[in-house]
Every structure is written in C-alpha cells, then in structure tokens.
C-alpha positions as CSV (number, residue, x, y, z in Angstrom):
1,X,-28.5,11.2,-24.9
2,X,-24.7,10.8,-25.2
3,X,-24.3,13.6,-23.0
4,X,-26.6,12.2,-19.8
5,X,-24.7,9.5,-20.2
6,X,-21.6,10.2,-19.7
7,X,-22.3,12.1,-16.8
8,X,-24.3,9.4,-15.1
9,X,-20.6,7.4,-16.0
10,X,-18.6,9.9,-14.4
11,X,-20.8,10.4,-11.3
12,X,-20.2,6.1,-10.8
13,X,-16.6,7.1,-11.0
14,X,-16.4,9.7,-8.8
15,X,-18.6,7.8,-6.2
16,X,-16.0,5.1,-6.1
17,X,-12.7,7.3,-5.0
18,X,-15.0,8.8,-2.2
19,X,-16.6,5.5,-0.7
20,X,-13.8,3.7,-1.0
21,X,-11.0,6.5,0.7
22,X,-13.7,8.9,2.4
23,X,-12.7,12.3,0.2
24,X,-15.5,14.5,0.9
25,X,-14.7,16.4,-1.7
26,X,-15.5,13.7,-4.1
27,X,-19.0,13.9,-2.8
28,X,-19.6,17.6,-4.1
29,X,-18.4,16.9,-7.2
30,X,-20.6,13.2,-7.8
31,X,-23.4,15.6,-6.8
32,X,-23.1,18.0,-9.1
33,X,-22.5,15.2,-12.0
34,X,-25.8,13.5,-10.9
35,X,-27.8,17.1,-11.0
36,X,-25.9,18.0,-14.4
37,X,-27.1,14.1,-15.9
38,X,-30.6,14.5,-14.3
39,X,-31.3,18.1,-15.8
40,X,-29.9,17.0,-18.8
41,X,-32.5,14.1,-19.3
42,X,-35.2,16.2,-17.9
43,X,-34.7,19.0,-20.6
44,X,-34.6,15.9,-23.2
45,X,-37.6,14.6,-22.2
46,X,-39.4,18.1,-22.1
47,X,-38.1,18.3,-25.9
48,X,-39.6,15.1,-27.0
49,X,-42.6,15.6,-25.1
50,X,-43.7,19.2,-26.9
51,X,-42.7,18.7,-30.3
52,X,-44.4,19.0,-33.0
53,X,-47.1,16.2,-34.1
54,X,-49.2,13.8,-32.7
55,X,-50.0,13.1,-29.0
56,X,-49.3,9.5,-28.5
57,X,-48.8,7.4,-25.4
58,X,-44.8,8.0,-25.5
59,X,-44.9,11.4,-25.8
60,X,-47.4,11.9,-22.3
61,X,-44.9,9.2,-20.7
62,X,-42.5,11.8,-21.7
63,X,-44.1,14.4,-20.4
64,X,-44.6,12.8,-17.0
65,X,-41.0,11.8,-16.7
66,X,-40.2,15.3,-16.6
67,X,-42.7,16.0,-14.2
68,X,-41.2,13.5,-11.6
69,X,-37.6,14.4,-12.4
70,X,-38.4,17.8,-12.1
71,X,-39.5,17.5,-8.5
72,X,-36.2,15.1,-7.5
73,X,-34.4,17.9,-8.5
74,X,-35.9,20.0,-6.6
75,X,-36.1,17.7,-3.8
76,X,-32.5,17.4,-4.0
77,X,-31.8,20.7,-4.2
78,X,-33.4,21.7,-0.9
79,X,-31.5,18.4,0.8
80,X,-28.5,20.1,-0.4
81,X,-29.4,23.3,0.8
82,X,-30.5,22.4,4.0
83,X,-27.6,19.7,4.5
84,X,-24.8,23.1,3.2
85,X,-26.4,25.1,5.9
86,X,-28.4,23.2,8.4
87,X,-31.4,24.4,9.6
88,X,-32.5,26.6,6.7
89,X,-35.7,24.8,6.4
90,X,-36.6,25.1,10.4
91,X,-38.0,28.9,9.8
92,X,-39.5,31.2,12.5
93,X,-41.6,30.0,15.4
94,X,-45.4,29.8,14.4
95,X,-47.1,33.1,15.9
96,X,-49.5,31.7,18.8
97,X,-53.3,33.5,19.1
98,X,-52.0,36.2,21.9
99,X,-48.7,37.4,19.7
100,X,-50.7,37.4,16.1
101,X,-53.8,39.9,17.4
C-alpha cells in the first residue's frame, strides 16, 4: 500500500503548482498519478479479494471495491479520451426507417 500512496501524495503535489499558476501541463501529469494510484489499489484489492481461504465479509467488500474502481477508471478514461479529442463519443447519425431498408 506504500506505493498507492505515494502516488495519491504526488498527485496533491502536482495539483498545487497547476491551480495555483495555471500550468496545464501539470494537469496531465496529476492525471496520470491519480490513474497510476487508482489501478494500483484496484489490483490490491483484486489480490486480497481472490486469495486463498475463507470468504468472509472483508474479502466481498474487497471484491466490490474493485468493481466500483474498475468502472471510475474507465469512466475516467473515456472523459479523457473524449476531453483529448473532443467529440469521439458523438458517433454517426442514427440511420432513420427510409436510409436503413
């Protein structure tokens, strides 16, 4: 858990340079920290949940956790996908009755 950590401390730090002088570079990189921190627990809380031994309450709690991170990530993933090229998520026009016949 060291690792997540320390992440998650230098996301905080690299959030303060870029609110407090706008560097928007900053913003990438706090981005990819806060992914890097997120997977990292995710993947920890996969471990714990299917070891080996007895199904007990923390163990499904852990299994749930990484269900829900799991989908932030994605969620976040498509935010930054569609905020790096905008659009990406509008797709094609819907076919109408007298194009799809």
């Amino acid at each position: 858990m060291r690792l997540p950590l320390v992440f998650g401390a230098a996301f905080i730090v690299a959030r303060g340079p870029r609110a407090a002088l706008g560097l928007p570079g900053m913003l990438a990189l706090s981005e990819a920290l806060w992914v890097m921190a997120t997977a990292l627990v995710m993947a920890t809380a996969v471990r714990h949940a299917l070891r080996a031994g007895a199904v007990d309450r923390e163990r499904i709690l852990a299994a749930l956790d990484a269900y829900l991170l799991a989908g932030l990530l994605f969620g976040v993933a498509y935010w930054v996908l569609d905020r790096t090229w905008p659009g990406s998520f509008g797709g094609a026009k819907p076919l109408g009755l007298a194009q799809s016949i």
